[in-house]
KOLKOL-149426 format. One record per residue (C-alpha): residue in one letter; residue number from 1; x, y, z. Coordinates in steps of 0.05 Angstrom, whole numbers. Layout:
BEGIN
<'A', NUM, <X, Y, Z>>,
...
This chain:
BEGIN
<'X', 1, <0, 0, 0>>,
<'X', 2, <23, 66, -18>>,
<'X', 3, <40, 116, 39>>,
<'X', 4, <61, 194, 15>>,
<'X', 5, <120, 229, 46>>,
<'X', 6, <96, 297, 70>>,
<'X', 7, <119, 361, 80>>,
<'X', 8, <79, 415, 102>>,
<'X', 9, <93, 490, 95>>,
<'X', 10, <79, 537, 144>>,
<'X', 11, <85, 620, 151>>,
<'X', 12, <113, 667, 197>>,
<'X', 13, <51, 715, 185>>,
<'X', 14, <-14, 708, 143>>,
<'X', 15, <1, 728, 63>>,
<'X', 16, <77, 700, 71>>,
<'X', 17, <68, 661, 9>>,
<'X', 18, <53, 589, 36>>,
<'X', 19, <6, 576, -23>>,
<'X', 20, <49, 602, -67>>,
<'X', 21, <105, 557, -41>>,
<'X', 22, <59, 492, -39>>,
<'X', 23, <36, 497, -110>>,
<'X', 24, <106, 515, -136>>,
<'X', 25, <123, 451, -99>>,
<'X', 26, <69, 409, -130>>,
<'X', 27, <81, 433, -194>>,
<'X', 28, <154, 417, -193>>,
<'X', 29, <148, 349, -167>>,
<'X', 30, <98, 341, -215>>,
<'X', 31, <149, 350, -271>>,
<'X', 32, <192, 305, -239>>,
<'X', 33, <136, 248, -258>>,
<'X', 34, <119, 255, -175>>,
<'X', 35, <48, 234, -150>>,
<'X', 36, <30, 292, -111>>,
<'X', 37, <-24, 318, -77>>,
<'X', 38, <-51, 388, -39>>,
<'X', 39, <-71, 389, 30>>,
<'X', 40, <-97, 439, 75>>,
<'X', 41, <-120, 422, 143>>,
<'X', 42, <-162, 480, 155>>,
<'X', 43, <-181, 541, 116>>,
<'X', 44, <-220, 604, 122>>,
<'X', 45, <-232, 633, 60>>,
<'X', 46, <-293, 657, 15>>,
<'X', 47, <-260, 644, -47>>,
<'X', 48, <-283, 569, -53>>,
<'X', 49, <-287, 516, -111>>,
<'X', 50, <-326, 452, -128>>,
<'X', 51, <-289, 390, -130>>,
<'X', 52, <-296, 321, -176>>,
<'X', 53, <-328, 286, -120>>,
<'X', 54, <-380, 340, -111>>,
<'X', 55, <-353, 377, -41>>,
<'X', 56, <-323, 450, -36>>,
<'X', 57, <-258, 470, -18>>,
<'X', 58, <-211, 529, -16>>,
<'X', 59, <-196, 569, -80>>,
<'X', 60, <-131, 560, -73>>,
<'X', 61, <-129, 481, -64>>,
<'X', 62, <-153, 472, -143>>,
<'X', 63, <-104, 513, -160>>,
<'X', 64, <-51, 476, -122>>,
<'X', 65, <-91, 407, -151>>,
<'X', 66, <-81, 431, -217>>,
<'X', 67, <-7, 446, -200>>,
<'X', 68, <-3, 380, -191>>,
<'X', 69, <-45, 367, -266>>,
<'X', 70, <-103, 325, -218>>,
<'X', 71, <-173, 336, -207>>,
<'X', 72, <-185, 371, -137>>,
<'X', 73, <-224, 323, -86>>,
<'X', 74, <-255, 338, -22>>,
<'X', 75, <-196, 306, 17>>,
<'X', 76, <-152, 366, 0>>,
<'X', 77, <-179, 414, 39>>,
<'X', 78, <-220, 374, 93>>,
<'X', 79, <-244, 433, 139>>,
<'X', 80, <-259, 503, 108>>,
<'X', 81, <-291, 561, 149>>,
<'X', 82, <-337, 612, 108>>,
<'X', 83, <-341, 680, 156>>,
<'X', 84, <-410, 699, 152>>,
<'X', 85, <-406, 740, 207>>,
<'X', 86, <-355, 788, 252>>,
<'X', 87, <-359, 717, 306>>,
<'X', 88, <-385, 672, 260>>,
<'X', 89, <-378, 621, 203>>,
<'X', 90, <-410, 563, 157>>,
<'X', 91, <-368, 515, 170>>,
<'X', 92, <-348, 457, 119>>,
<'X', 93, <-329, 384, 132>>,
<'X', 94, <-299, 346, 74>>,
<'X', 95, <-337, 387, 22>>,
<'X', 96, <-400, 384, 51>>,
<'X', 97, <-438, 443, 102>>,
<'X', 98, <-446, 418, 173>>,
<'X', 99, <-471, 485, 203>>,
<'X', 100, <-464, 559, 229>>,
<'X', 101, <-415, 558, 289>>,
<'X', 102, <-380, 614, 321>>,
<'X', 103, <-307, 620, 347>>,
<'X', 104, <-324, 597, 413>>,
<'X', 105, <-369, 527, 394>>,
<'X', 106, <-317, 513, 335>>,
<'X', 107, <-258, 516, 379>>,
<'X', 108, <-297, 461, 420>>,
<'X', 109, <-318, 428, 348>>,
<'X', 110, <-240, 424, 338>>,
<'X', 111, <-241, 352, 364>>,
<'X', 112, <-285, 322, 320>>,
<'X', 113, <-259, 363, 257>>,
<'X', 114, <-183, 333, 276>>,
<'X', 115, <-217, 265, 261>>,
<'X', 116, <-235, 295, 192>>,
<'X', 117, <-167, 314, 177>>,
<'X', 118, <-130, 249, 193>>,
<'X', 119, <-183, 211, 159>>,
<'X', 120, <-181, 261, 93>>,
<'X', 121, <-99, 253, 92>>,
<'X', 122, <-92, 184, 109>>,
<'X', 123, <-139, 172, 49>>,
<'X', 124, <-97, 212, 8>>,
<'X', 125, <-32, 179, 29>>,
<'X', 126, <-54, 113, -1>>,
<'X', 127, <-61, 148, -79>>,
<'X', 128, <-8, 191, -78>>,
<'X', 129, <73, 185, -69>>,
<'X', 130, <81, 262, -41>>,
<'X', 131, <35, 309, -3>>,
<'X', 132, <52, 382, 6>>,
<'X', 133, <11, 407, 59>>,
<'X', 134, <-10, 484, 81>>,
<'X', 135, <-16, 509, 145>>,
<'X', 136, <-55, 575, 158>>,
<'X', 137, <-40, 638, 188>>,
<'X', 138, <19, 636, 235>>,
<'X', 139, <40, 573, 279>>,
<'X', 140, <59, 614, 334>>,
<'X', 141, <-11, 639, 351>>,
<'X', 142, <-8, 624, 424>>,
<'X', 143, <-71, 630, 433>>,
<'X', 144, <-96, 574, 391>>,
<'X', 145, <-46, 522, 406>>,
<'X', 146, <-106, 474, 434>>,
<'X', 147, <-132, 427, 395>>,
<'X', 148, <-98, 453, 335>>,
<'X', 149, <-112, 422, 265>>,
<'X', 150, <-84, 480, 224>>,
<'X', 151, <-7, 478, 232>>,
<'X', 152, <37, 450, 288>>,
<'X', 153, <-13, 403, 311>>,
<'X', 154, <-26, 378, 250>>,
<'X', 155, <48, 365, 236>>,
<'X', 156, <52, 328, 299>>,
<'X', 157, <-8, 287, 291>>,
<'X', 158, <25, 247, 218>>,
<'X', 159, <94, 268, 245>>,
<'X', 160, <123, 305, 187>>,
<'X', 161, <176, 354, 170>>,
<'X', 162, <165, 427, 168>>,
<'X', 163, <184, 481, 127>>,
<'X', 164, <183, 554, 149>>,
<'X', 165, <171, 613, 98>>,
<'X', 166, <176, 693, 115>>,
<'X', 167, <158, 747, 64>>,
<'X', 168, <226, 791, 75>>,
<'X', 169, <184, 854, 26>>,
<'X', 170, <142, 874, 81>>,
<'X', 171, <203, 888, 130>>,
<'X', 172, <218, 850, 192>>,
<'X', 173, <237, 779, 169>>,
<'X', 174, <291, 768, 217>>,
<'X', 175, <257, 788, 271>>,
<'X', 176, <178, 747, 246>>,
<'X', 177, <229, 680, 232>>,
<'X', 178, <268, 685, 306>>,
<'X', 179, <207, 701, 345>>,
<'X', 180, <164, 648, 313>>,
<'X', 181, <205, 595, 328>>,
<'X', 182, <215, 622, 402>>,
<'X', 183, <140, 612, 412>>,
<'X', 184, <148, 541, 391>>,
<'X', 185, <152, 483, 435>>,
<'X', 186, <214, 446, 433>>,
<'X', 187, <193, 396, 401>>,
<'X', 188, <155, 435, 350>>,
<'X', 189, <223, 477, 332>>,
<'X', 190, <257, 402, 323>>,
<'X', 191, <208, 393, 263>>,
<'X', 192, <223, 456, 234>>,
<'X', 193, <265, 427, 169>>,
<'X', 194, <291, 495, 139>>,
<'X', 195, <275, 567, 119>>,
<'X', 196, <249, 606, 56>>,
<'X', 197, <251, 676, 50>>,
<'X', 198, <200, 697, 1>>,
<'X', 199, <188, 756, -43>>,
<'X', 200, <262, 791, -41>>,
<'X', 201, <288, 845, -94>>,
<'X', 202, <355, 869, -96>>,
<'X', 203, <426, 841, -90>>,
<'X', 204, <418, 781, -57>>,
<'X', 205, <501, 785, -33>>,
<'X', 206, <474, 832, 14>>,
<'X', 207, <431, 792, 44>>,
<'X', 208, <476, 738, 48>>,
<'X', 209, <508, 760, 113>>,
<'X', 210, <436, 758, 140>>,
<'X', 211, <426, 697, 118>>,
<'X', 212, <481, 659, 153>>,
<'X', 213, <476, 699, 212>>,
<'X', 214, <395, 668, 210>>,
<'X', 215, <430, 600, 203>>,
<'X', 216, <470, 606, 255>>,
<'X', 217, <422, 634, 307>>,
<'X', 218, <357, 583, 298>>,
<'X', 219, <408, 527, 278>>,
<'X', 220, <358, 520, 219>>,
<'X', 221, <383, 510, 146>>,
<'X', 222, <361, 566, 97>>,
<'X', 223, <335, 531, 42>>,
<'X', 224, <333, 591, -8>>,
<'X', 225, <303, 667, -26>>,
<'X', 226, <253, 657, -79>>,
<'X', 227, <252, 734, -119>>,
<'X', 228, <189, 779, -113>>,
<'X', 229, <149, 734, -181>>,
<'X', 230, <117, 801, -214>>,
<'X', 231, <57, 789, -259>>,
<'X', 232, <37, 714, -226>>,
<'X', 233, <-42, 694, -247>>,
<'X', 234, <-61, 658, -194>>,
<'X', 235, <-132, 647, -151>>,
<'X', 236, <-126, 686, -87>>,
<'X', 237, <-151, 645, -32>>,
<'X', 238, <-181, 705, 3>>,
<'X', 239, <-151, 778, 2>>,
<'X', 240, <-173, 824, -49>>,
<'X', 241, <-106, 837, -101>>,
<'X', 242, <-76, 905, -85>>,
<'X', 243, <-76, 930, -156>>,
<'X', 244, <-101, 909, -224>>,
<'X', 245, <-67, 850, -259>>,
<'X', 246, <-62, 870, -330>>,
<'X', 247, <-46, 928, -377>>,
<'X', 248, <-105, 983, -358>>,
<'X', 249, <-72, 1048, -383>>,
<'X', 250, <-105, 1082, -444>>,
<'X', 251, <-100, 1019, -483>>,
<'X', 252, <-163, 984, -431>>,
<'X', 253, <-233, 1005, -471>>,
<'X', 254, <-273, 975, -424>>,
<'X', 255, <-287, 1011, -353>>,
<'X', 256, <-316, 962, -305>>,
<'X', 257, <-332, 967, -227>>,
<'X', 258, <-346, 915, -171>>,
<'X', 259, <-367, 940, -105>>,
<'X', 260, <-327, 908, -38>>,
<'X', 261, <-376, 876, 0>>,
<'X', 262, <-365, 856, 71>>,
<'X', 263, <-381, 784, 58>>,
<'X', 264, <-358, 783, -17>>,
<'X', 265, <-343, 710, -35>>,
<'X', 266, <-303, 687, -106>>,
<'X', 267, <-270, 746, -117>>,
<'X', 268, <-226, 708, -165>>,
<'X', 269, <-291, 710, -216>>,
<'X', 270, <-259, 773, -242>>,
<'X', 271, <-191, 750, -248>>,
<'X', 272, <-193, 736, -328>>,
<'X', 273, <-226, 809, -339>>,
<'X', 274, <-159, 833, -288>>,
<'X', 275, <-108, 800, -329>>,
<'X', 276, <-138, 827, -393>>,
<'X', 277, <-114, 889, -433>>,
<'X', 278, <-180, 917, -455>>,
<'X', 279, <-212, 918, -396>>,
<'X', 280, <-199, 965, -335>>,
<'X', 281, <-228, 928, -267>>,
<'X', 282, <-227, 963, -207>>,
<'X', 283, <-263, 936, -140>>,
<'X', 284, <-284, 997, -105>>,
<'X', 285, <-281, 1010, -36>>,
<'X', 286, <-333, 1025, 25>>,
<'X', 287, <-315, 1096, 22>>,
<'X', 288, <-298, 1101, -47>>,
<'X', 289, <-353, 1133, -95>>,
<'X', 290, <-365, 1092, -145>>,
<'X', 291, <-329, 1125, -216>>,
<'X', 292, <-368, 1120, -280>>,
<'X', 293, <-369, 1052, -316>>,
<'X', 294, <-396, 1017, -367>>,
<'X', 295, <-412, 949, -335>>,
<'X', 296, <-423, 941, -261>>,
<'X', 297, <-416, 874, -233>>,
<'X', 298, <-447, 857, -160>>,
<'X', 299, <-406, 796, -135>>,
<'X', 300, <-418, 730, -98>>,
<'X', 301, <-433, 745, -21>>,
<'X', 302, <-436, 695, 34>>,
<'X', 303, <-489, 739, 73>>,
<'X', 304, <-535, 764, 11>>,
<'X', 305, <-585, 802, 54>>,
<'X', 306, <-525, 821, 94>>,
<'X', 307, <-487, 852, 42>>,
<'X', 308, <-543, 882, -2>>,
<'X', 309, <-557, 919, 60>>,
<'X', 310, <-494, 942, 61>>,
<'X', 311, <-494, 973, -12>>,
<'X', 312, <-558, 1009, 2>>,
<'X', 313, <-531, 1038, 64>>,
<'X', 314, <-475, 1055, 15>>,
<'X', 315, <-524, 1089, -41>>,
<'X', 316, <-501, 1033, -87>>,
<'X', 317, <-583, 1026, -112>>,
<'X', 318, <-584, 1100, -130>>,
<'X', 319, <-528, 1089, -166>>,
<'X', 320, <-542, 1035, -198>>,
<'X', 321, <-611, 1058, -215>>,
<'X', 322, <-571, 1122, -250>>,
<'X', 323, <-527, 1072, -292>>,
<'X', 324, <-584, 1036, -319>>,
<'X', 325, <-620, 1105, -336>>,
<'X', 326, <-553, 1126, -379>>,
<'X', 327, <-554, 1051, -417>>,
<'X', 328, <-497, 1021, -372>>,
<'X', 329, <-497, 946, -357>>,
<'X', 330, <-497, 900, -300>>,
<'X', 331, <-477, 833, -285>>,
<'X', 332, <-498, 799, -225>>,
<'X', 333, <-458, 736, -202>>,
<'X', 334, <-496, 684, -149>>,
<'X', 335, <-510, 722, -96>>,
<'X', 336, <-509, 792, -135>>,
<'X', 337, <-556, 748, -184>>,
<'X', 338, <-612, 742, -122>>,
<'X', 339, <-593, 817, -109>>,
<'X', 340, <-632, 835, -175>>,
<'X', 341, <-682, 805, -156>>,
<'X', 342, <-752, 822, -118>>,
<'X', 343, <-742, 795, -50>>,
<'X', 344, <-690, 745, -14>>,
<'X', 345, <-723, 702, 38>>,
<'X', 346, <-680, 666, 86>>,
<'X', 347, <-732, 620, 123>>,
<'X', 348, <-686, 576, 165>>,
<'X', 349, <-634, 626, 176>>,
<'X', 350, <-574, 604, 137>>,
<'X', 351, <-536, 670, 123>>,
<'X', 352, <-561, 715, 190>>,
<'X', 353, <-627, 716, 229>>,
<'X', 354, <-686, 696, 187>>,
<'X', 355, <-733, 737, 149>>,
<'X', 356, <-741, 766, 85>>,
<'X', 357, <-706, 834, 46>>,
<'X', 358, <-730, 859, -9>>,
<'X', 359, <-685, 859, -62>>,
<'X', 360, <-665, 909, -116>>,
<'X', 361, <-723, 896, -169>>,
<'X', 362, <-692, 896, -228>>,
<'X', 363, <-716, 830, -243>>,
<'X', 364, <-781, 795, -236>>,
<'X', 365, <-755, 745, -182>>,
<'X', 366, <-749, 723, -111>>,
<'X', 367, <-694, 669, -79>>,
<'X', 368, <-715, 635, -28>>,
<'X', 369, <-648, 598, 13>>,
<'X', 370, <-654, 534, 33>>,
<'X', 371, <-612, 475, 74>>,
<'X', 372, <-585, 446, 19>>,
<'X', 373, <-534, 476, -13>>,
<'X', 374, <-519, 468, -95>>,
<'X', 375, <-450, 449, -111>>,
<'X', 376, <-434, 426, -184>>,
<'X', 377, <-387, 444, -236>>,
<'X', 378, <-422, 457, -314>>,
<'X', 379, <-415, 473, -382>>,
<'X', 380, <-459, 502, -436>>,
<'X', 381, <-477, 558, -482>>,
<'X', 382, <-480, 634, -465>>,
<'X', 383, <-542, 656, -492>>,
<'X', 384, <-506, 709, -514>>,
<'X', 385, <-480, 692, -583>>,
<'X', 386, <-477, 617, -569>>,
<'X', 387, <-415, 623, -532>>,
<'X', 388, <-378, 559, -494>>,
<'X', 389, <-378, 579, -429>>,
<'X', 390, <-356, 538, -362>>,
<'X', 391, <-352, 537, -293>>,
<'X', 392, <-382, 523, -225>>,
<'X', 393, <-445, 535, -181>>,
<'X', 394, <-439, 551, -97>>,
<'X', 395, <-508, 562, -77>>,
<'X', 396, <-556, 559, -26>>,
<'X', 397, <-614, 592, -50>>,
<'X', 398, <-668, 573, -110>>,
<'X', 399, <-699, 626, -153>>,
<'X', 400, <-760, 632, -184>>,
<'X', 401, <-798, 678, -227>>,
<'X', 402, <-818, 712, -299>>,
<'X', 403, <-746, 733, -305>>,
<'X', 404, <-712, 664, -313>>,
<'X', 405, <-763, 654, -376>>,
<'X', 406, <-703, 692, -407>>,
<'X', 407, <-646, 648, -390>>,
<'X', 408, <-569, 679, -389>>,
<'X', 409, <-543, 606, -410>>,
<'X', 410, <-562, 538, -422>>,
<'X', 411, <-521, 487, -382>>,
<'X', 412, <-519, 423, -383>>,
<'X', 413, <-568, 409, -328>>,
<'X', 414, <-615, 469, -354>>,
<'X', 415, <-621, 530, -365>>,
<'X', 416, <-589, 588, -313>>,
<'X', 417, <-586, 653, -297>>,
<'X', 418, <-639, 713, -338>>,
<'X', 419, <-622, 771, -378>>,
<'X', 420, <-677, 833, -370>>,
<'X', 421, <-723, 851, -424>>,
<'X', 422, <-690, 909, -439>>,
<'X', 423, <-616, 873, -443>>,
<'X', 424, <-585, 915, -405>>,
<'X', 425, <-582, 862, -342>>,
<'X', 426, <-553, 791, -333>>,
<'X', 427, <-551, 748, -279>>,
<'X', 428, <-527, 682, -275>>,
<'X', 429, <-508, 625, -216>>,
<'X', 430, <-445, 608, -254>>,
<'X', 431, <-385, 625, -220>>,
<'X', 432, <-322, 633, -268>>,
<'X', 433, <-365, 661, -318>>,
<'X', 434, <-313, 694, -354>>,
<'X', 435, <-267, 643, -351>>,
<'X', 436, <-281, 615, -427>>,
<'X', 437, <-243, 660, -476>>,
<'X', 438, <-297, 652, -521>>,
<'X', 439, <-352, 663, -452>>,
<'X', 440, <-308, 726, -442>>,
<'X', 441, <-309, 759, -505>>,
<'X', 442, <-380, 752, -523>>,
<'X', 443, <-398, 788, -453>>,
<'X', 444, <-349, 841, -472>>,
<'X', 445, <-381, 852, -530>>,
<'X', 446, <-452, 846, -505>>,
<'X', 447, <-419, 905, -452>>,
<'X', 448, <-393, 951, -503>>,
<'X', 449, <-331, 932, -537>>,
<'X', 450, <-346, 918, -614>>,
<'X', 451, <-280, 876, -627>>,
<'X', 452, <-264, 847, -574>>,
<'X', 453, <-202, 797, -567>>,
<'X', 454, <-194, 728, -540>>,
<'X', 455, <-159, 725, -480>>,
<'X', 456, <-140, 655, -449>>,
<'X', 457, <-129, 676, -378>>,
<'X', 458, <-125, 595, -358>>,
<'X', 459, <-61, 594, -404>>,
<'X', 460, <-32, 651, -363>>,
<'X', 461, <-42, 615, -299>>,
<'X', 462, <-13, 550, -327>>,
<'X', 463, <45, 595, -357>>,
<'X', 464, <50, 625, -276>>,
<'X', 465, <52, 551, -254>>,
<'X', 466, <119, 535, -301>>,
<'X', 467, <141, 601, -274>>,
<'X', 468, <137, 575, -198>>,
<'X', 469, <164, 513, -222>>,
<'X', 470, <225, 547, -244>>,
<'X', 471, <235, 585, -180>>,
<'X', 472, <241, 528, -146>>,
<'X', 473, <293, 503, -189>>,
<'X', 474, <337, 565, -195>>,
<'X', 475, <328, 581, -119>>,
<'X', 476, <320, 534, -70>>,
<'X', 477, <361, 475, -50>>,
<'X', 478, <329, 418, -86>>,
<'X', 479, <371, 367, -61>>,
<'X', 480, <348, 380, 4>>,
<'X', 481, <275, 385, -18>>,
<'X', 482, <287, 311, -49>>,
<'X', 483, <308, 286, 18>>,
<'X', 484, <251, 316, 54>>,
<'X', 485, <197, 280, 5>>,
<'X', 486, <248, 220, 4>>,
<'X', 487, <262, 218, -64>>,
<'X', 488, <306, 168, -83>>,
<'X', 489, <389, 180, -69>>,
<'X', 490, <380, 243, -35>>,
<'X', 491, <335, 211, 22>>,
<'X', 492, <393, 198, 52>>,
<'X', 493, <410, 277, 66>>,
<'X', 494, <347, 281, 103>>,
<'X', 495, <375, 247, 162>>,
């Protein structure tokens, strides 16, 4: 029976570039003809994604799955928290929605979830020959050393090797590497197995001196400085990007908005507009106002009522109301879809304390959420010039009404989504909508540009993948990384 060597990667701070470092791994032992697999104990992210076998799991875990050029399976990500609140979250059990819970009953839930985890990674260990596995947020976090599934205790419950990776661009890697391993337990600094440094530009003989002195102080081998990667095209697992992607000077002909909701899940929807030239994307901010555009896209939300709240607080329907008056279009995506609608009821109280909102009333529709929640990944026509289009549904709510007589899409379990009368409005359940280069240019069109391009933003994220690949390579101590996944001859420098 096959059992996988693995190595799990683990951050000084939050955003140190642990994903980044586990699917550069996966993808490199992939080339190396490597059975490998993601794992990440626990995650809390909105950004989510439906797997072969049906489940949900972190954004970033497909990505890392198809790093490693396999379909992404429950079992990679076997406990994933959805904040729906300031205290609270949905939280999600090998792909599947076992209830609301806040901080206080999950931490006591931690026990049963730990059973999860082993189960979900032992499983994996018989298919695959290497497992990189993620921690979250820092291991150091004194605070939630009990009962922890996320990093150390993890580690110490399959007993495996740990790498440790600090971001040295946002200042104070010394000092975040040295002080995280003083909050460790002795035995937890034992399983510490080396150091990256992440994100670095300059001369690296300056750092050098640094580097050694590191060495030399935590008596931990520094495994390598991977460069600051400008231009990567990969699926955030939560944070909003900082900036636009792609080229959105002059050249962008296309102006489009999305308002930041509080609760604003699959953010990465607008990646492929992001990464491409003729579009300028920009997510705009509580206290932003809201520039003139010519589409207007209302996002995903984990707390729909919640959140549409929020933008009328926020003047968001005035505005919105103004755009349509001057011919502008909107988009709504899943939960910005049931925004459009007449009403949102919310019987059983899975988003926030039952009841009912009316909605924005754009379209002849209510949503009614309900416990079970729709996870499937589809393909099918735009109606919009026939165009392929593909991607994934995350719902919880059913819709019903005049509006969906005028269908955005036929997939391949039905039809989806409406656009209004007037064509000025679509609104669909299909997250990655503009995924499909063909999908993509036949809404950008339908938007406003007349000759629009193909852009094939999965080829960029498959070129980012080589890219992270390379890194590896070039930068850190693969001879040592061979040892740690005992790989062949080199096992024997892991000892």
């Amino acid at each position: 029976m096959m059992t996988a060597a693995t190595l799990m990667v683990q951050g000084t701070t939050s955003d140190a570039g642990k994903s980044l470092l586990v699917t550069a791994l996966c993808r490199w032992l992939t080339r190396q003809g490597v059975r490998v697999a993601p794992f990440k104990p626990q995650n809390m992210a909105l950004n989510s994604a439906v797997t072969a076998d049906g489940g949900e799991i972190g954004r970033a875990q497909a990505v890392q799955a198809a790093a490693c050029r396999i379909a992404p399976h429950s079992d990679m990500n076997p406990v994933l928290l959805k904040p729906n609140s300031e205290v609270g979250a949905q939280v999600i059990v090998q792909g599947r929605a076992v209830g609301n819970m806040d901080a206080a009953i999950f931490h006591d839930y931690k026990r049963v979830a730990r059973d999860a985890v082993l189960q979900s990674h032992e499983r994996l260990s018989r298919h695959y020959e290497a497992i990189v596995s993620e921690g979250a947020g820092s291991p150091a976090e004194v605070n939630l050393r009990a009962h922890d599934i996320a990093n150390m205790g993890f580690a110490d419950a399959v007993d495996c090797p740990v790498i440790l990776i600090a971001d040295i661009d946002r200042g104070g890697m010394f000092a975040h590497i040295v002080g995280t391993l003083a909050l460790l337990s002795e035995s937890e600094r034992t399983r510490i197995a080396g150091l990256v440094v992440n994100r670095f530009r300059g001369d690296l003989a300056l750092l050098e001196p640094g580097l050694e002195w590191l060495a030399r102080e935590t008596g931990k081998p520094v495994l390598g400085v991977l460069p600051y990667l400008h231009g990567l095209h990969l699926d955030a697992e939560d944070a909003l990007p900082a900036a636009p992607a792609g080229i959105v000077a002059e050249a962008a002909r296309l102006r489009v908005i999305v308002p930041v909701l509080p609760r604003m899940s699959n953010h990465t929807d607008f990646d492929a507009l992001r990464s491409n030239p003729q579009v300028d994307l920009r997510f705009v901010g509580e206290h932003e106002v809201p520039p003139a555009a010519d589409l207007i896209i209302l996002p995903g939300s984990k707390n729909v009522r919640g959140d549409l709240q929020f933008l009328r607080m926020r003047g968001w329907d005035r505005h919105l109301a103004h755009h349509l008056r001057y011919r502008g279009k909107v988009i709504g995506i899943c939960g910005g879809f049931q925004m459009l609608g007449q009403a949102i009821h919310d019987p059983l109280a899975i988003e926030g304390a039952a009841g009912s909102s009316p909605g924005l009333g754009w379209l002849e529709m209510e949503t009614t959420l309900g416990a079970e929640k729709q996870l499937r990944n589809c393909t099918g026509r735009l109606a919009l010039d026939g165009a392929a289009v593909g991607g994934y549904e995350i719902h919880a709510g059913v819709s019903t009404g005049p509006a969906l007589d005028r269908p955005a899409a036929q997939l391949g379990h039905g039809p989806d989504g409406a656009i209004s009368a007037d064509g000025q409005i679509l609104g669909t359940y299909l997250h990655g909508l503009f995924d499909a280069p063909e999908a993509c240019a036949a809404l950008l069109r339908w938007a406003g540009i007349t000759n629009a391009a193909t852009h094939d933003h999965d080829a960029l994220r498959e070129a980012t993948l080589e890219r992270l690949a390379d890194a590896v390579e070039r930068h850190l101590d693969t001879g040592r990384l061979r040892a740690l996944f005992k790989l062949g001859e080199d096992a024997a420098c892991a000892r």
